[in-house]
Structure formats: structure tokens, C-alpha cells
PDB file with one MODEL, atoms N, CA, C and O in Angstrom:
MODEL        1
ATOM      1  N   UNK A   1      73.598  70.099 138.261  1.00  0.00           N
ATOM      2  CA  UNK A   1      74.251  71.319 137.861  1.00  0.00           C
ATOM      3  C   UNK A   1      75.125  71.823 139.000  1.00  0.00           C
ATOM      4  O   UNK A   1      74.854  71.510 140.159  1.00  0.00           O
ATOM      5  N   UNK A   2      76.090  72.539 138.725  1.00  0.00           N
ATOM      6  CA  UNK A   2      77.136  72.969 139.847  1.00  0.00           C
ATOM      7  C   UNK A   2      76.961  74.113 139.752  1.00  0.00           C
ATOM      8  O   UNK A   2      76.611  74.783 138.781  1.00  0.00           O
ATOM      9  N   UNK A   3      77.297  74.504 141.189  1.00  0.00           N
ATOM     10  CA  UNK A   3      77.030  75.830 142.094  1.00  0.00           C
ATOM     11  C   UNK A   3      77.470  77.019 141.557  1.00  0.00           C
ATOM     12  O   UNK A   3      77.920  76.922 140.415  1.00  0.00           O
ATOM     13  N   UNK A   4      77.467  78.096 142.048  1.00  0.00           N
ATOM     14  CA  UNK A   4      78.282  79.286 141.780  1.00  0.00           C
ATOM     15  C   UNK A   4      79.884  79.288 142.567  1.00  0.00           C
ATOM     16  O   UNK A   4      80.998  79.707 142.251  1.00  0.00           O
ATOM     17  N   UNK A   5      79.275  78.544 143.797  1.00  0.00           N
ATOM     18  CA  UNK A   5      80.292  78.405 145.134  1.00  0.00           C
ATOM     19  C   UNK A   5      81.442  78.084 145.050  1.00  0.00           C
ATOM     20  O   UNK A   5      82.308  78.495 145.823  1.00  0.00           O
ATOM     21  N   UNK A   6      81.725  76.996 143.732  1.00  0.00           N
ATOM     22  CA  UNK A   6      82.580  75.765 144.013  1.00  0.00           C
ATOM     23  C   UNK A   6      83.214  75.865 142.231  1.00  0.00           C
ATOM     24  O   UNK A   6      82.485  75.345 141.385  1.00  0.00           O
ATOM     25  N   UNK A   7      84.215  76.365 141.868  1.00  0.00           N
ATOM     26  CA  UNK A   7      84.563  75.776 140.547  1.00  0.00           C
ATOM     27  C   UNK A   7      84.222  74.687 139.614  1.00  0.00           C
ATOM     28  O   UNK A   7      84.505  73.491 139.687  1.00  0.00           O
ATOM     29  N   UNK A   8      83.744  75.155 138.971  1.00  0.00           N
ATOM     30  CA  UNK A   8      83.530  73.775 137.955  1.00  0.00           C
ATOM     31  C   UNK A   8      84.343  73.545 136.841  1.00  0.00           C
ATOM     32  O   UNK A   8      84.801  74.331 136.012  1.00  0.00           O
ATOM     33  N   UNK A   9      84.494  71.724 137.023  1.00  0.00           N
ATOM     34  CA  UNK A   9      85.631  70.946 136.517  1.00  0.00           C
ATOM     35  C   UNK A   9      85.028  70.799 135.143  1.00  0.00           C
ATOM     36  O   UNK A   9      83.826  70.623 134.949  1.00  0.00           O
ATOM     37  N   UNK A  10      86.075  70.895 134.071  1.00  0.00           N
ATOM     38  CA  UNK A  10      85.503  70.953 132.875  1.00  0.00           C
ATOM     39  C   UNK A  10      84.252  69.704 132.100  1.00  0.00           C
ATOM     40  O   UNK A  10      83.598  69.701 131.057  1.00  0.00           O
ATOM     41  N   UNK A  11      84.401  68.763 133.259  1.00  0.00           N
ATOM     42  CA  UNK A  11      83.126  67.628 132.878  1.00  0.00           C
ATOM     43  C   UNK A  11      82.139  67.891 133.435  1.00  0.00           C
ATOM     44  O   UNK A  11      81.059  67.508 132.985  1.00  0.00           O
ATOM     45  N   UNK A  12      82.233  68.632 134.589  1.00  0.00           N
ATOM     46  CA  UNK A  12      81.043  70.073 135.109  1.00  0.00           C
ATOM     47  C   UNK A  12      80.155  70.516 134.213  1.00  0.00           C
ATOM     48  O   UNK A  12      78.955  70.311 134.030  1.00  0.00           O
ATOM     49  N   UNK A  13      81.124  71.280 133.596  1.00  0.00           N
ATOM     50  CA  UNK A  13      81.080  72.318 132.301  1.00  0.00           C
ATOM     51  C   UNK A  13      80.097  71.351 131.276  1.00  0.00           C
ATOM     52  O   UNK A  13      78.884  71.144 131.286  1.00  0.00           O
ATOM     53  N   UNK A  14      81.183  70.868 130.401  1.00  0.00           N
ATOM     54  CA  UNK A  14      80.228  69.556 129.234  1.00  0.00           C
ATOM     55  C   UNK A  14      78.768  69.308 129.637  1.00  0.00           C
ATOM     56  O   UNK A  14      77.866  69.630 128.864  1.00  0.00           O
ATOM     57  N   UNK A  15      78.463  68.634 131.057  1.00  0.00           N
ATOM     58  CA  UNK A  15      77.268  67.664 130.975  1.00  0.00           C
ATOM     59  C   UNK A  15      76.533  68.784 131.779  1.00  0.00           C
ATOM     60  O   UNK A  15      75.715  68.264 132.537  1.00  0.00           O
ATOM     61  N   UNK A  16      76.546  69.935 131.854  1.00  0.00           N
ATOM     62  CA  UNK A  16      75.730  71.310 132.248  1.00  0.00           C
ATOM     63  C   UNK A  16      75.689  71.579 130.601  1.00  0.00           C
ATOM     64  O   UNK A  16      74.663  71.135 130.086  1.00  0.00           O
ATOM     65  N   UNK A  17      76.133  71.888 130.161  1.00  0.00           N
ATOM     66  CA  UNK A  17      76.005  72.556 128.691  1.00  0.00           C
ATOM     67  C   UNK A  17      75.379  71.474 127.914  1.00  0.00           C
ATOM     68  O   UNK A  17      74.564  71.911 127.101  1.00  0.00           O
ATOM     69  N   UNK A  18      75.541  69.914 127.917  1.00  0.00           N
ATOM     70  CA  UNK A  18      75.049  69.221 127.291  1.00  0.00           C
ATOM     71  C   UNK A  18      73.244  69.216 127.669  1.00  0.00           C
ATOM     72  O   UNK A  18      72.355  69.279 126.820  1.00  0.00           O
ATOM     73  N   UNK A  19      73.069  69.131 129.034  1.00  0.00           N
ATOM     74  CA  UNK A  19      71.652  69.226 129.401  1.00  0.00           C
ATOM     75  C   UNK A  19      71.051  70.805 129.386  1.00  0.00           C
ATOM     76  O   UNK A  19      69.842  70.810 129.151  1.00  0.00           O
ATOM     77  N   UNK A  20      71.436  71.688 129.518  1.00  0.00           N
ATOM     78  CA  UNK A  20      70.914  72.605 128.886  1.00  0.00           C
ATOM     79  C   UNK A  20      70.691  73.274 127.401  1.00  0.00           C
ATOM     80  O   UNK A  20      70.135  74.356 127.213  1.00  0.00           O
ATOM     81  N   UNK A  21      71.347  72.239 126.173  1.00  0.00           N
ATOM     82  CA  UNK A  21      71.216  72.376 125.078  1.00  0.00           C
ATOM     83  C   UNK A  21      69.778  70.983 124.757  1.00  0.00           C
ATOM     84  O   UNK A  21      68.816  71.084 123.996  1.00  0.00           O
ATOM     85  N   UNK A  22      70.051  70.147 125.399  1.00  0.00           N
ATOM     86  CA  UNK A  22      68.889  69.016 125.244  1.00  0.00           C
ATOM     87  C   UNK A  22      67.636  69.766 125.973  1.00  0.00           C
ATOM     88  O   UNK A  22      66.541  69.267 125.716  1.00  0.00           O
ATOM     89  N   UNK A  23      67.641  70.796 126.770  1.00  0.00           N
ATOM     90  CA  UNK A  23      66.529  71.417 127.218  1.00  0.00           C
ATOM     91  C   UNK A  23      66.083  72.197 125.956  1.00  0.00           C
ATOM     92  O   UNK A  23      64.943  71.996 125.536  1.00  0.00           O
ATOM     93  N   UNK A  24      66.787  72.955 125.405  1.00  0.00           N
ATOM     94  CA  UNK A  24      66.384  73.846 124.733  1.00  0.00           C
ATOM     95  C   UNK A  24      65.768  72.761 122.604  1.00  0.00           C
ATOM     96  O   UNK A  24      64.957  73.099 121.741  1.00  0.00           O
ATOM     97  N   UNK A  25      66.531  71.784 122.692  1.00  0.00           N
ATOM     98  CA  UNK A  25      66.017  71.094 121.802  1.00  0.00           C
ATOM     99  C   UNK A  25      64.506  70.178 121.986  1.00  0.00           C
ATOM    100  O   UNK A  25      63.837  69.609 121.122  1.00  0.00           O
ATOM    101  N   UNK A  26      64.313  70.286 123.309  1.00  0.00           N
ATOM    102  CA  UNK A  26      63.209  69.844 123.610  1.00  0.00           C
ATOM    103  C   UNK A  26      61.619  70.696 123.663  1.00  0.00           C
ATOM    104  O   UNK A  26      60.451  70.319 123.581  1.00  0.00           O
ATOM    105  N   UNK A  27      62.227  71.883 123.826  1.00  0.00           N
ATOM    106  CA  UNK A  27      61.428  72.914 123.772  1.00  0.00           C
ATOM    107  C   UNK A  27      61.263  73.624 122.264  1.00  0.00           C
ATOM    108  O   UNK A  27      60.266  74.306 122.029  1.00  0.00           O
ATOM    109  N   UNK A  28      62.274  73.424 121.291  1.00  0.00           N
ATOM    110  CA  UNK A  28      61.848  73.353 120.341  1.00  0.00           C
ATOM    111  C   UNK A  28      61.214  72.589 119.489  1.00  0.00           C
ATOM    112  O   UNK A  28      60.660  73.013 118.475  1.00  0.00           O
ATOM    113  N   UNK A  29      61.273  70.858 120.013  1.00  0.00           N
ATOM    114  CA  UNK A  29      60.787  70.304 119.200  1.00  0.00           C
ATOM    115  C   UNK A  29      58.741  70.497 119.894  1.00  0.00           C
ATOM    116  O   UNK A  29      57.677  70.459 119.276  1.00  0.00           O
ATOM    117  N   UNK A  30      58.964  70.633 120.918  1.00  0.00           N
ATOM    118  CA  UNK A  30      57.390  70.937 121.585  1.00  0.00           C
ATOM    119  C   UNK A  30      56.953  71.948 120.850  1.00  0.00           C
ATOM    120  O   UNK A  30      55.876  71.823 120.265  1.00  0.00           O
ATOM    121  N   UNK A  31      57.543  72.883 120.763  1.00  0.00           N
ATOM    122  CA  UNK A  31      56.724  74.153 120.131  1.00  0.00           C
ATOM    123  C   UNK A  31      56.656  73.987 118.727  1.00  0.00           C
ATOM    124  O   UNK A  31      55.935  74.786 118.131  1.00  0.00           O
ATOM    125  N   UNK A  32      57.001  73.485 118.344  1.00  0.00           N
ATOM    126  CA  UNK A  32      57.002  72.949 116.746  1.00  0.00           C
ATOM    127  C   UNK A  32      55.846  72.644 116.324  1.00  0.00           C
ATOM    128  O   UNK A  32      55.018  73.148 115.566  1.00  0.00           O
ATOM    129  N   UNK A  33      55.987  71.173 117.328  1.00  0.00           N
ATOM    130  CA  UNK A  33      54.920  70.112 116.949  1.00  0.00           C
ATOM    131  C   UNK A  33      53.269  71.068 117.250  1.00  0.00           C
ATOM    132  O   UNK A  33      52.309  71.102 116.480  1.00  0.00           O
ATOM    133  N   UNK A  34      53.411  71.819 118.734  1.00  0.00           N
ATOM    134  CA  UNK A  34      52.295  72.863 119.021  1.00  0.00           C
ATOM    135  C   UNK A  34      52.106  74.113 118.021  1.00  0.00           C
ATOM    136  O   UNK A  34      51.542  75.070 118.553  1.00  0.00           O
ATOM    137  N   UNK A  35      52.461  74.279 116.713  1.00  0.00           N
ATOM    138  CA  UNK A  35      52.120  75.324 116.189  1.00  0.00           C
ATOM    139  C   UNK A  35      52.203  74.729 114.718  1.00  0.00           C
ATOM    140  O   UNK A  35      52.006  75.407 113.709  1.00  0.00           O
ATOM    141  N   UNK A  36      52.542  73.281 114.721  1.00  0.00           N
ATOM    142  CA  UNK A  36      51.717  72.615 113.595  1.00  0.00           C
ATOM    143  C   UNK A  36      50.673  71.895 114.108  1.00  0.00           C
ATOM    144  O   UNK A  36      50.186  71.115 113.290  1.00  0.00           O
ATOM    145  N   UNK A  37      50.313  71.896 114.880  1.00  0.00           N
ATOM    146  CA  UNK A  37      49.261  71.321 115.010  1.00  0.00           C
ATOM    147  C   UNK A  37      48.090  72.507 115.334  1.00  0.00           C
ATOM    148  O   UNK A  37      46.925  72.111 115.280  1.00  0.00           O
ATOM    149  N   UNK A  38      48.290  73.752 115.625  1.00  0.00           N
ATOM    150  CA  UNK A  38      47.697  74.847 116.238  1.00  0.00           C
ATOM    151  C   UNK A  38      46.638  74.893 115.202  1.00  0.00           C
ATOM    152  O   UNK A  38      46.612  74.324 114.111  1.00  0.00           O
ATOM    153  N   UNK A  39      45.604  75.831 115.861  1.00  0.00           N
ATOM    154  CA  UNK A  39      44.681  76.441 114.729  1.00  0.00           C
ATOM    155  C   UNK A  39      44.837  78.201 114.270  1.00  0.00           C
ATOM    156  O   UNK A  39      44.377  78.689 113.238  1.00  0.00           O
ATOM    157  N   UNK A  40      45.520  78.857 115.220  1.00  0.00           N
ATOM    158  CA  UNK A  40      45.846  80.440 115.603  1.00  0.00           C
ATOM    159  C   UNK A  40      47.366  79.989 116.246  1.00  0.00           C
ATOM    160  O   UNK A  40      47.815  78.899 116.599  1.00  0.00           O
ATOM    161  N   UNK A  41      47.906  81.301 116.223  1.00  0.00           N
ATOM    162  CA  UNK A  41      49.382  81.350 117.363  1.00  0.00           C
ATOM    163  C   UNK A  41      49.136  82.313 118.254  1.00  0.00           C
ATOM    164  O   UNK A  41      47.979  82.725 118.179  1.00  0.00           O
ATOM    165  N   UNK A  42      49.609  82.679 118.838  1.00  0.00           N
ATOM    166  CA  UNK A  42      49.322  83.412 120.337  1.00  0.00           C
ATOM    167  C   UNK A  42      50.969  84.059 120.161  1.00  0.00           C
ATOM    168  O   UNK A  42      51.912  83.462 120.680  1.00  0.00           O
ATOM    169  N   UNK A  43      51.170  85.344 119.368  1.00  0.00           N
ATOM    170  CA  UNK A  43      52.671  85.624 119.122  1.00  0.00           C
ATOM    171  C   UNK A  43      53.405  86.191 120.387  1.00  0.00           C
ATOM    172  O   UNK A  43      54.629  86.199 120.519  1.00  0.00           O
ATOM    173  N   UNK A  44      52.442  86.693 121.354  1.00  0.00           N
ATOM    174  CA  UNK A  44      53.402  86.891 122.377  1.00  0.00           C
ATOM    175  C   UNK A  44      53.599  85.483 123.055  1.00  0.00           C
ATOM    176  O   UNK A  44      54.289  85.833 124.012  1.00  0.00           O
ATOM    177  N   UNK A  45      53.479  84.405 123.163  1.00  0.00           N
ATOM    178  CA  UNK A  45      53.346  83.564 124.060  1.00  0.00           C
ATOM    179  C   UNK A  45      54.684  82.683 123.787  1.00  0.00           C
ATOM    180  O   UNK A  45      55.383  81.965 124.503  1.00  0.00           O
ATOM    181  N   UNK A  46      54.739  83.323 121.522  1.00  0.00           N
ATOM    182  CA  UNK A  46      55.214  82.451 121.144  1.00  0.00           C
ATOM    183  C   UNK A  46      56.940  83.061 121.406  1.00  0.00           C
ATOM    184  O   UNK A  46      57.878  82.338 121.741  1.00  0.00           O
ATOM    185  N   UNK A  47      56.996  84.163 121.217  1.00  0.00           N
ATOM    186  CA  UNK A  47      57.663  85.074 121.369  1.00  0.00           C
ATOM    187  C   UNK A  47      58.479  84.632 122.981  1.00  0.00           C
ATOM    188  O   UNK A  47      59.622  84.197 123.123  1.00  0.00           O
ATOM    189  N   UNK A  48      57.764  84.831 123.724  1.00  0.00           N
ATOM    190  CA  UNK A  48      58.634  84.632 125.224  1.00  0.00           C
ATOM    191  C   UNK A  48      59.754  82.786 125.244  1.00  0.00           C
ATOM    192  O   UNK A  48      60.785  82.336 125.743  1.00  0.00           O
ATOM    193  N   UNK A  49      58.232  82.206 124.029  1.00  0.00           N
ATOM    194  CA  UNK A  49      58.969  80.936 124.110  1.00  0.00           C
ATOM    195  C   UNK A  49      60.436  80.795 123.528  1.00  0.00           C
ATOM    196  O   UNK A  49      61.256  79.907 123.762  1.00  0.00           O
ATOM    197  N   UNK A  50      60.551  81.916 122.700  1.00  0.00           N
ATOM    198  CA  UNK A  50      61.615  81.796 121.930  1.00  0.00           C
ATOM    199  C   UNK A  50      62.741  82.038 122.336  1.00  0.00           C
ATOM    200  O   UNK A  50      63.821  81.477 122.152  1.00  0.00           O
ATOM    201  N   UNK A  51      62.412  82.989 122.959  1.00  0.00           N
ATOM    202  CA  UNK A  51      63.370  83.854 124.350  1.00  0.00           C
ATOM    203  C   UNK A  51      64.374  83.009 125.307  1.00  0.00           C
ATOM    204  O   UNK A  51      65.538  83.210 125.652  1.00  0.00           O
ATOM    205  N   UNK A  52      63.254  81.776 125.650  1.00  0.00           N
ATOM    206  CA  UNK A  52      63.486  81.144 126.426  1.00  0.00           C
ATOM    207  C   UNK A  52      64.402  80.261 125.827  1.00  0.00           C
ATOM    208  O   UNK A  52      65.384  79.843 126.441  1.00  0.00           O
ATOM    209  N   UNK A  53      64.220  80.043 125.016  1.00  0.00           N
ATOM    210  CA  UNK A  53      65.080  78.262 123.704  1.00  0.00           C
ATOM    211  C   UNK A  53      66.215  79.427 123.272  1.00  0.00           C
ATOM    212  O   UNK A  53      67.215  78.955 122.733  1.00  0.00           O
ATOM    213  N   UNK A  54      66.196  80.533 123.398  1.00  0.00           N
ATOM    214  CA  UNK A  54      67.439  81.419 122.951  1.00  0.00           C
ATOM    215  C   UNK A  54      68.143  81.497 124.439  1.00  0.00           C
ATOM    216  O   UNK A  54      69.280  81.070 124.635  1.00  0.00           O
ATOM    217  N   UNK A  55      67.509  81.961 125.232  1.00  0.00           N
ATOM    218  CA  UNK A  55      68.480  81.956 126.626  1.00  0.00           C
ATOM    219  C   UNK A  55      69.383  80.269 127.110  1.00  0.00           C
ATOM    220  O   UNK A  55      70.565  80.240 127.453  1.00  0.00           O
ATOM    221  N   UNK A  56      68.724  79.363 127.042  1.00  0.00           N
ATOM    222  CA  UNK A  56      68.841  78.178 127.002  1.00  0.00           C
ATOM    223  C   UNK A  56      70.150  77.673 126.617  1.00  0.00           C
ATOM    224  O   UNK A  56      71.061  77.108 127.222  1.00  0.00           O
ATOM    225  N   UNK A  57      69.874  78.211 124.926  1.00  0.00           N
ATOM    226  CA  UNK A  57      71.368  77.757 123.935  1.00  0.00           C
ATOM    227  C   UNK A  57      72.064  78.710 124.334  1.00  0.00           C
ATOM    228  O   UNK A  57      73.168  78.331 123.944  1.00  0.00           O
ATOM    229  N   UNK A  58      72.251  79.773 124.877  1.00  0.00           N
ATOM    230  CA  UNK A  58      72.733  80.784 124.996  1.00  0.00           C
ATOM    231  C   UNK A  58      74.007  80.628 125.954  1.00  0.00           C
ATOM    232  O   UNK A  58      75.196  80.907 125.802  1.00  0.00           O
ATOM    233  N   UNK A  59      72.903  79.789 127.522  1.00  0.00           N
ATOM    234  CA  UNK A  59      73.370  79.297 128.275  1.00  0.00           C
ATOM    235  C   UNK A  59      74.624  77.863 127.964  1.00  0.00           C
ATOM    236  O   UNK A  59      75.814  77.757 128.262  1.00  0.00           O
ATOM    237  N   UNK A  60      73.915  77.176 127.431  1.00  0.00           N
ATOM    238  CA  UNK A  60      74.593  76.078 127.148  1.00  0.00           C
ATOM    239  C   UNK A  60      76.089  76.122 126.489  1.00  0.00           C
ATOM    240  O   UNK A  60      77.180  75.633 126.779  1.00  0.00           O
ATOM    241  N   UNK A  61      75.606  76.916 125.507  1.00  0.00           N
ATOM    242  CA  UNK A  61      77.084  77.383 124.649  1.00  0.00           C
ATOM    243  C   UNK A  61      78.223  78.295 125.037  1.00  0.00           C
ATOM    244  O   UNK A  61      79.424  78.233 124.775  1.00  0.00           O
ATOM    245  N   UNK A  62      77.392  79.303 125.852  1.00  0.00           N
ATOM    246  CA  UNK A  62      78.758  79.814 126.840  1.00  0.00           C
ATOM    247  C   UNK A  62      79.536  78.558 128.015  1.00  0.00           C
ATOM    248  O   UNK A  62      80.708  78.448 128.374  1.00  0.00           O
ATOM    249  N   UNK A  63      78.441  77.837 128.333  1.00  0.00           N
ATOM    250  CA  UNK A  63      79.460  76.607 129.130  1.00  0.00           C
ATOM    251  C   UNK A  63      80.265  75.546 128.202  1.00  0.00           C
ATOM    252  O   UNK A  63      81.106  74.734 128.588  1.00  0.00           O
ATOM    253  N   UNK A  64      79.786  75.765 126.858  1.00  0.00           N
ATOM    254  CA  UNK A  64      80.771  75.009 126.431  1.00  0.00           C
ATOM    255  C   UNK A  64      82.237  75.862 126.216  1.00  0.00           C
ATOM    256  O   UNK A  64      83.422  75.532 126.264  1.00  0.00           O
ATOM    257  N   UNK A  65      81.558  77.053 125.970  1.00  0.00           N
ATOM    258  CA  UNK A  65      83.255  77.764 125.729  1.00  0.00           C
ATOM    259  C   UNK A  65      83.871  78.230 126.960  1.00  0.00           C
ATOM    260  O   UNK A  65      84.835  78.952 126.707  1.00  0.00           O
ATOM    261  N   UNK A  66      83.696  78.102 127.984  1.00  0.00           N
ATOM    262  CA  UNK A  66      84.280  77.902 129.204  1.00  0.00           C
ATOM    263  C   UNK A  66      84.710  76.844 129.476  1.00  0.00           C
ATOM    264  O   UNK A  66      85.679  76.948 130.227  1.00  0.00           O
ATOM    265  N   UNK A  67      84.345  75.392 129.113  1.00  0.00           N
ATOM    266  CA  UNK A  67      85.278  73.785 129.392  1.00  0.00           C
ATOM    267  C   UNK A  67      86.168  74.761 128.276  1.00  0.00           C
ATOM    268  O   UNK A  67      86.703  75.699 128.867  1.00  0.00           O
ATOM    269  N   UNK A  68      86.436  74.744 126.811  1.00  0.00           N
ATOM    270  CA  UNK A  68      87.521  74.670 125.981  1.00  0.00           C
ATOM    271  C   UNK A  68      88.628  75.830 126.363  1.00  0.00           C
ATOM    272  O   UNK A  68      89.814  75.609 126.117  1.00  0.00           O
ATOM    273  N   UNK A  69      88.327  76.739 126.809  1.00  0.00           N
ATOM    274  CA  UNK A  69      89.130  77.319 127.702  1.00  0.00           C
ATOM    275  C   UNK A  69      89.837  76.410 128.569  1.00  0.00           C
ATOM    276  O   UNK A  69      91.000  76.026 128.442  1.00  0.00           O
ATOM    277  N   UNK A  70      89.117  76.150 129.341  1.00  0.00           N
ATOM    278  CA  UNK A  70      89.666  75.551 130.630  1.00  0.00           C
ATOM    279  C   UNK A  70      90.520  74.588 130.162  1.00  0.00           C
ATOM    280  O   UNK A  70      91.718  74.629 130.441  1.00  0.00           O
ATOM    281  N   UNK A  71      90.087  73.807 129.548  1.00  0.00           N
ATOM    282  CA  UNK A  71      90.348  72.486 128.817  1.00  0.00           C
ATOM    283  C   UNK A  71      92.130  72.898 128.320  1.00  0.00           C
ATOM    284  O   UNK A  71      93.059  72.091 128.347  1.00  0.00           O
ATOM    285  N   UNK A  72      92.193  73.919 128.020  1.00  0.00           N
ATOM    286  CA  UNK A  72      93.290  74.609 126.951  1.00  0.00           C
ATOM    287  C   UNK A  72      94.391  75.263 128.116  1.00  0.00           C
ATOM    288  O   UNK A  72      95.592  75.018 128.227  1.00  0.00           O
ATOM    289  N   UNK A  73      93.635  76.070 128.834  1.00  0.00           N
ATOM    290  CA  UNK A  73      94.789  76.620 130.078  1.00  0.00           C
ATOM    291  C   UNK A  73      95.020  75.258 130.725  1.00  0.00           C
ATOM    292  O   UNK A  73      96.097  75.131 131.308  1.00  0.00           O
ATOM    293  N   UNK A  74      94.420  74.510 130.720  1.00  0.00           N
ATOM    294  CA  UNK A  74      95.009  72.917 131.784  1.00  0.00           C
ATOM    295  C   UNK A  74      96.251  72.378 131.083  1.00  0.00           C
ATOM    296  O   UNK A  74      97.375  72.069 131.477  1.00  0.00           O
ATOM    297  N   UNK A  75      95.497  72.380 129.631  1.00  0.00           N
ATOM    298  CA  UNK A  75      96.916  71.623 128.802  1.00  0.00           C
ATOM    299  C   UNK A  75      97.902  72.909 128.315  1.00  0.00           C
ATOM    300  O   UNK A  75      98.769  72.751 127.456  1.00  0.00           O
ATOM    301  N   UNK A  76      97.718  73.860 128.804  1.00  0.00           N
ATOM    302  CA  UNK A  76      99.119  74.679 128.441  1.00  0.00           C
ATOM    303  C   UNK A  76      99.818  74.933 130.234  1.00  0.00           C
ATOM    304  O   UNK A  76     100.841  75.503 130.614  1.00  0.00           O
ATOM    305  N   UNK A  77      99.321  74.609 130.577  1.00  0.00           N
ATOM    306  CA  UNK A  77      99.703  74.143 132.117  1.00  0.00           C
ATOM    307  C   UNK A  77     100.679  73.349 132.394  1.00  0.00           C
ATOM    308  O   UNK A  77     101.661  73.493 133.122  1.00  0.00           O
ATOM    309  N   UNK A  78     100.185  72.168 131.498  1.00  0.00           N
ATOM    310  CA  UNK A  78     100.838  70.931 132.170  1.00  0.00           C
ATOM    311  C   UNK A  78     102.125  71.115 130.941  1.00  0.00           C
ATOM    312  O   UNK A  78     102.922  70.182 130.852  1.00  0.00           O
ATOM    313  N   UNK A  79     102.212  71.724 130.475  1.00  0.00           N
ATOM    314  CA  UNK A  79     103.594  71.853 129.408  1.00  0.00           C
ATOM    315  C   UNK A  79     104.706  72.869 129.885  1.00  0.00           C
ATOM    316  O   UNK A  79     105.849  72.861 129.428  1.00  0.00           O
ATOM    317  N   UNK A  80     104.172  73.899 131.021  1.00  0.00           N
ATOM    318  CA  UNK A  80     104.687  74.825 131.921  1.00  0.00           C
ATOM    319  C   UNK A  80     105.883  74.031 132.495  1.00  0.00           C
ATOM    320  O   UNK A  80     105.536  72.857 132.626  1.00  0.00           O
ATOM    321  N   UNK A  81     107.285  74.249 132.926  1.00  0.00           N
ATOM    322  CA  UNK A  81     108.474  74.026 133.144  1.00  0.00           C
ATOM    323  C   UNK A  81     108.172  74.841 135.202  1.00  0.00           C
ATOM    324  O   UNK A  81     108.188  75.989 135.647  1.00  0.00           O
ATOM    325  N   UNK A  82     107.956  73.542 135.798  1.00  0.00           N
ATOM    326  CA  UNK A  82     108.372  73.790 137.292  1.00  0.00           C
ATOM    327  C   UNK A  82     109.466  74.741 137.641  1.00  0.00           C
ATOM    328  O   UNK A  82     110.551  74.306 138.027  1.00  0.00           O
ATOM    329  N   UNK A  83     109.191  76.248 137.503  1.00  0.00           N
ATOM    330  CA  UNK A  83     110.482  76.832 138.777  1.00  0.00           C
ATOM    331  C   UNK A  83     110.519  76.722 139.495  1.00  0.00           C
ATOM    332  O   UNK A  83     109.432  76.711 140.072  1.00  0.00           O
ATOM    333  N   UNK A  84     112.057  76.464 140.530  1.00  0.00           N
ATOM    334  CA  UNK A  84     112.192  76.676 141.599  1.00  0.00           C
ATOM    335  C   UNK A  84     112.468  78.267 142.183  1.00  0.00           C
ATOM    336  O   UNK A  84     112.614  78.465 143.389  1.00  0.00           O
TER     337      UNK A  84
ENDMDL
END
């Protein structure tokens, strides 16, 4: 994952957003499988978990709409006419 420090290049962006959306699909498929298989739920426990698989995608998807930005000011960039 890249820093706060240092700009990140829109393939930065992608494979940060890609692994933090595979985090959050992973944590859903865990909690799934743990509350079909459960005998009781524990709703606050389940609750924070959710929080968490919501912050996650939350995360992920704002980095994706930061590459398509970027992605978009680059290519309206490179169509920009050099003044002297």
C-alpha cells in the first residue's frame, strides 16, 4: 500500500482498492459461513463486523474513484496544446 507522503500513481490506486475490496469480500464470506454455522449471534460483535466490511468497501471504492479521476485529468492532459 502507498504512503500518505508520496502520490499515488493510478496502478497505486487500482491494486490498493483491489486488495482492500478482496479484504472486505473475505470478511464477508467468513462471517457468513460463521453465522450459518452459529448456534446464537452475538449482534454487537456482529454489528462492529459490519462496520468494518463497510469501512473496507468504503475504502476501496473511494480509491477506485480517485485512479478514474486521475486516469481522466492524465488523458485530458495529454490532449492539452503546449504554450509557449
Amino acid at each position: 500500500m502507498t504512503t500518505d507522503e508520496q502520490p499515488s500513481s493510478v496502478h497505486d490506486l487500482l491494486n490498493d482498492a483491489t486488495q482492500w475490496l478482496q479484504y472486505a469480500r473475505g470478511v464477508t464470506a467468513t462471517l457468513a459461513d460463521l453465522i450459518h454455522e452459529a448456534d446464537g449471534v452475538d449482534c454487537r460483535q456482529l454489528s462492529l463486523t459490519l462496520e468494518a466490511i463497510a469501512a473496507m468497501t468504503s475504502h476501496g471504492t473511494r480509491q477506485l474513484g480517485e485512479a478514474r479521476a486521475q486516469m481522466s485529468w492524465e488523458a485530458a492532459m495529454e490532449n492539452v496544446p503546449v504554450r509557449s
